[in-house]
C-alpha positions as CSV (number, residue, x, y, z in Angstrom):
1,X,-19.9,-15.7,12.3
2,X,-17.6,-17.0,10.1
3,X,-14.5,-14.9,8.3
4,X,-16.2,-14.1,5.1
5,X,-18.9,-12.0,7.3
6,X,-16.3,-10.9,9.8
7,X,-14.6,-8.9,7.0
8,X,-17.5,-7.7,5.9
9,X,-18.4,-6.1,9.4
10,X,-14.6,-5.3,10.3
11,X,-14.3,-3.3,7.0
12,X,-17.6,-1.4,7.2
13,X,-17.6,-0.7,11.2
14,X,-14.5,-1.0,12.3
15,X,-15.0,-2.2,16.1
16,X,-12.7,-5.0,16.4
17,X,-9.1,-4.8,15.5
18,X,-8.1,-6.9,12.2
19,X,-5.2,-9.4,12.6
20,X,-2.7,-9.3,9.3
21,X,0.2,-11.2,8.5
22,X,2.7,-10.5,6.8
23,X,4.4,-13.6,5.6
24,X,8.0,-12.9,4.9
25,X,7.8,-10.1,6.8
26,X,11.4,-9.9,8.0
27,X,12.6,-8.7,4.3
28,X,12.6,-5.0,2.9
29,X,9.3,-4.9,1.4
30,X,7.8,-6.9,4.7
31,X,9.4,-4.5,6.9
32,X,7.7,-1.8,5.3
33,X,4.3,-3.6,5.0
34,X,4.5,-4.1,9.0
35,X,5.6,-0.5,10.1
36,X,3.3,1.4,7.6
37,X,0.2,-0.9,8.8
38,X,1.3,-0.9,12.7
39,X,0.7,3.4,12.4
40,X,-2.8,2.7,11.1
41,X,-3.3,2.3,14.8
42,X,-3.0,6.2,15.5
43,X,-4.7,7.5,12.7
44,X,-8.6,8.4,13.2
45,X,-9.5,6.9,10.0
46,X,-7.1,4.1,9.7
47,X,-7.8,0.0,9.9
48,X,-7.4,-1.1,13.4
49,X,-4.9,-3.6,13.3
50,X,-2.5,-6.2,15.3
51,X,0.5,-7.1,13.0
52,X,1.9,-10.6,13.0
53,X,5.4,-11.3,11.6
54,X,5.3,-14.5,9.9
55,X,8.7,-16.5,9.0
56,X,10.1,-20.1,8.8
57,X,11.4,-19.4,12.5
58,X,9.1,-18.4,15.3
59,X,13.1,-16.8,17.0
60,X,13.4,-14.7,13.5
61,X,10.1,-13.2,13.3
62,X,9.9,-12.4,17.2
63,X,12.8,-10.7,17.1
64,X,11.8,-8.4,13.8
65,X,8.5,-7.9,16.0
66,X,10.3,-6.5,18.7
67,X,12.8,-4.6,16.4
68,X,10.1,-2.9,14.3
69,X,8.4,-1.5,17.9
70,X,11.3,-0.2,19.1
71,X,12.2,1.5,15.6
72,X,8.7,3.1,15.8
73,X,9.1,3.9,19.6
74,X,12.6,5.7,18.9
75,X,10.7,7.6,16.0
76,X,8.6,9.2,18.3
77,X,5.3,7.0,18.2
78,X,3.1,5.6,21.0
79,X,3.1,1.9,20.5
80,X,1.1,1.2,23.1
81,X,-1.9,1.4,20.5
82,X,0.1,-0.9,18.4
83,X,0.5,-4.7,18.4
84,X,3.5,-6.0,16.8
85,X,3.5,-10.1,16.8
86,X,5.8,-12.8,15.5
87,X,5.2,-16.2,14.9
88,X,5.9,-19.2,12.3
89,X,4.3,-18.7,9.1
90,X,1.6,-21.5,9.6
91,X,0.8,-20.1,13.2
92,X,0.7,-16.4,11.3
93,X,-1.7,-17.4,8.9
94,X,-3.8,-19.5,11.0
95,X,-4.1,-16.7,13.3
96,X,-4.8,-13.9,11.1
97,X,-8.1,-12.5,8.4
98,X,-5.6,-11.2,5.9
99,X,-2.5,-12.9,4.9
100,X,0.3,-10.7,2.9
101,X,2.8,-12.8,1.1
102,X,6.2,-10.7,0.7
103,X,8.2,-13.4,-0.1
104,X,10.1,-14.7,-3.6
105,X,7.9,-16.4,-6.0
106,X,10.2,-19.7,-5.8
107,X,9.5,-20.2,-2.2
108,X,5.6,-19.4,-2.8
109,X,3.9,-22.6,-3.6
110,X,5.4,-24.7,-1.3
111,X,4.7,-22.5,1.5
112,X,0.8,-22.2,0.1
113,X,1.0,-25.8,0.6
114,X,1.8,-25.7,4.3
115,X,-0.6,-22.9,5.2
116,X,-3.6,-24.2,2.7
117,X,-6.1,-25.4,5.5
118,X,-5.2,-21.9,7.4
119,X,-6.1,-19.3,4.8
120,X,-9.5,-21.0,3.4
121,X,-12.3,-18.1,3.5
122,X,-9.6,-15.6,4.1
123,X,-8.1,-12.8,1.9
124,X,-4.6,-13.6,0.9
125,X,-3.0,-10.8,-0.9
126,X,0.2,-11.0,-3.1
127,X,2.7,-8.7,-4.1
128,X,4.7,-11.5,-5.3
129,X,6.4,-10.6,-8.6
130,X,8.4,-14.2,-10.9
131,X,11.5,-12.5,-12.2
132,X,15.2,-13.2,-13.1
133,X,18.2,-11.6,-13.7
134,X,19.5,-12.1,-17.2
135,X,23.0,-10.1,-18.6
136,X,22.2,-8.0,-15.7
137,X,19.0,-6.7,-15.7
138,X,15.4,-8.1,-14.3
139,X,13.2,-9.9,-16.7
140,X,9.8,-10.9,-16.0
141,X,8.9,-14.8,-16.4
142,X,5.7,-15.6,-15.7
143,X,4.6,-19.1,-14.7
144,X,2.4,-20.9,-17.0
145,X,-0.9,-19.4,-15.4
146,X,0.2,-16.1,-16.9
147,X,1.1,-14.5,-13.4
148,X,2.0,-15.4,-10.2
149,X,-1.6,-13.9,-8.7
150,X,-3.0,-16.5,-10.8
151,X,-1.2,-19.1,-10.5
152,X,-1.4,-18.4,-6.6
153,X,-5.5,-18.7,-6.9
154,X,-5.0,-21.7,-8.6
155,X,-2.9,-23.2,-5.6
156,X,-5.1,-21.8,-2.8
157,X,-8.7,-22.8,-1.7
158,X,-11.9,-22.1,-3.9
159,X,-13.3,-19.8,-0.8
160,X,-9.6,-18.0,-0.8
161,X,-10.3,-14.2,-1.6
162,X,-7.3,-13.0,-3.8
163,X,-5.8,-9.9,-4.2
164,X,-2.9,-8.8,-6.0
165,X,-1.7,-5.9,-4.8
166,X,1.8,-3.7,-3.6
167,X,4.0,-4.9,-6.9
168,X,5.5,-1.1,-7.7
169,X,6.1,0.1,-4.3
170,X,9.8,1.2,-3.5
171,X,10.6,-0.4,-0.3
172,X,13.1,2.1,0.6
173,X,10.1,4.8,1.0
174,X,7.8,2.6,2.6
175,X,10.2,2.0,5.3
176,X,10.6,6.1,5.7
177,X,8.3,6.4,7.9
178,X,9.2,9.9,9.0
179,X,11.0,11.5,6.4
180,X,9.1,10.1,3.0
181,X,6.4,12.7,1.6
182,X,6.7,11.0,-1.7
183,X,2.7,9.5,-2.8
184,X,3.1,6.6,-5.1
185,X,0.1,4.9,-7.0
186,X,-0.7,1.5,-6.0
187,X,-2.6,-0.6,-7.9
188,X,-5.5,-3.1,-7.1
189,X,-6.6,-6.3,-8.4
190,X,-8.9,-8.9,-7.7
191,X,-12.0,-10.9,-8.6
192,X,-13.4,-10.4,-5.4
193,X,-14.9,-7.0,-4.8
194,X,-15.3,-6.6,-1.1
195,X,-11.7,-8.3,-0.8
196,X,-10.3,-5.5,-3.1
197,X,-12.0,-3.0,-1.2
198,X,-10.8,-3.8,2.1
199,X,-7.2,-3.4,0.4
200,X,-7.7,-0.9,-1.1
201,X,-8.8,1.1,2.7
202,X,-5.7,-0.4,3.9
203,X,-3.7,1.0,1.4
204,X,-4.9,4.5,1.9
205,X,-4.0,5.1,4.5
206,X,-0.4,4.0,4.9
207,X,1.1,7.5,4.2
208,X,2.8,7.5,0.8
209,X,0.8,4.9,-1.4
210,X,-2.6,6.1,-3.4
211,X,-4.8,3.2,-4.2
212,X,-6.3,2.7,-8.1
213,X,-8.6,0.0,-8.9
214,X,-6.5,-2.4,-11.2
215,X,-9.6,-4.2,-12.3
216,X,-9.8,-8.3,-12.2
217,X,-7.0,-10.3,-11.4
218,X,-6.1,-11.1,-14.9
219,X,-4.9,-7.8,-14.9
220,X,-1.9,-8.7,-12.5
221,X,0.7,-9.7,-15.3
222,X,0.5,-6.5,-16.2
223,X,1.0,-4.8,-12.9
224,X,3.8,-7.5,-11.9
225,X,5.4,-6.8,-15.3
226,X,6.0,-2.8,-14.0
227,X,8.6,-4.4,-11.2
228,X,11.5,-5.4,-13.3
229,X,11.4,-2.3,-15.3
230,X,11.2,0.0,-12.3
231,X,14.1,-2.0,-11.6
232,X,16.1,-1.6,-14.4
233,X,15.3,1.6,-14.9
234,X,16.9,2.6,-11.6
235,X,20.6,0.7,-12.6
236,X,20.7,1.7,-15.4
237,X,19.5,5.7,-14.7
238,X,21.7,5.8,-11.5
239,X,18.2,6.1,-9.4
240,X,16.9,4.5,-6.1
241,X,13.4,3.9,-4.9
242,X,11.3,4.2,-7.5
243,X,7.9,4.1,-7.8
244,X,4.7,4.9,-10.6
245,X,2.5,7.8,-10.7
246,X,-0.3,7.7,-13.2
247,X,-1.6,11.3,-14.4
């Protein structure tokens, strides 16, 4: 069978656990990614799921593997239903269905490069966001493609499912996994409607995020444009961790 299907039976039946990696997934917003999706595990209606830590050293991203278990074990979760793994980022994405890329947009092509055989007919999704700080505030700069979701599809495989997804979401509250009640909206884009889909489930169900259909990818400039602001709009307002609700 091969992954395209997979995902397809995984998503509507649920009776194998899906592998995701989090690339980068040592950082704030990779930390969070990891935790949140590792308590899918104890939910009735989550996504089944082993966790692998991706980074450019296989010591770094075992060693956040086994510090994210113990965090959840000291917050009062069974992790025996959970599998937290690390490896190297090319071992990560070889190994895994979907591949999350929480890292900067600088380091983003040439790591696509590396993993490029590895991700072909898999879902890669990216939260990555092209900004820079200028007289002290974020601005967004966007590579030639018009965003960095599109200029990551035009890096990646043809069979390559693409999903932008997770730019607005405070990494302080994702990482709360006990004490944040907070719901933030999370939007959704992609091409690719089973892909979006499947992201979509996964993002319900991670406790604080509410997923919204973002349309096509096209639509990602837009949603990677909310980042900086959020940004600034924290500095400047004296505010921490925040995130978009759309009503």
């Amino acid at each position: 069978m091969g992954s395209h299907s997979k995902l397809e039976v995984l998503f509507k039946l649920n009776s194998e656990k899906l592998k995701i990696a989090v690339l980068g997934g040592t950082g704030n917003i990779g930390e969070g990614m990891v935790l949140r999706l590792a308590l899918q595990n104890l939910m009735p209606d989550g996504v089944k799921n082993e966790v692998i830590i991706g980074s450019r050293s296989l010591e770094t991203a075992d060693e956040a593997a086994k510090k994210d278990l113990l965090e959840l074990e000291n917050c009062g979760f069974d992790t025996s239903k959970m599998t937290i793994t690390g490896m190297d980022n090319l071992a990560a994405a070889q190994a895994a269905e979907v591949i999350i890329l929480t890292i900067r947009f600088d380091y983003v092509l040439p790591l696509l490069e590396e993993i490029r055989e590895a991700i072909e007919n898999k879902i890669l999704v990216t939260p990555v966001v092209p900004m820079v700080k200028e007289e002290g505030l974020m601005v967004y700069k966007p590579p030639e493609e018009g965003s960095a979701a599109l200029a990551i599809q035009k890096n990646v495989p043809e069979s390559t499912r693409v999903v932008a997804a997770f730019h607005n979401i405070p990494a302080g509250k994702l990482k709360d996994v006990v004490k944040c009640k907070a719901v933030h909206d999370a939007l959704v884009c992609s091409d690719d409607a089973e892909a979006k889909k499947l992201v979509m489930e996964l993002t319900r169900h991670m406790g604080c995020l509410k997923p919204l259909d973002g349309g096509p990818l096209k639509q990602a400039s837009t949603m990677e444009s909310l980042t900086p602001l959020l940004i600034n709009l924290a500095k400047l307002n004296g505010l921490k961790d925040l995130g978009i609700n759309f009503s």
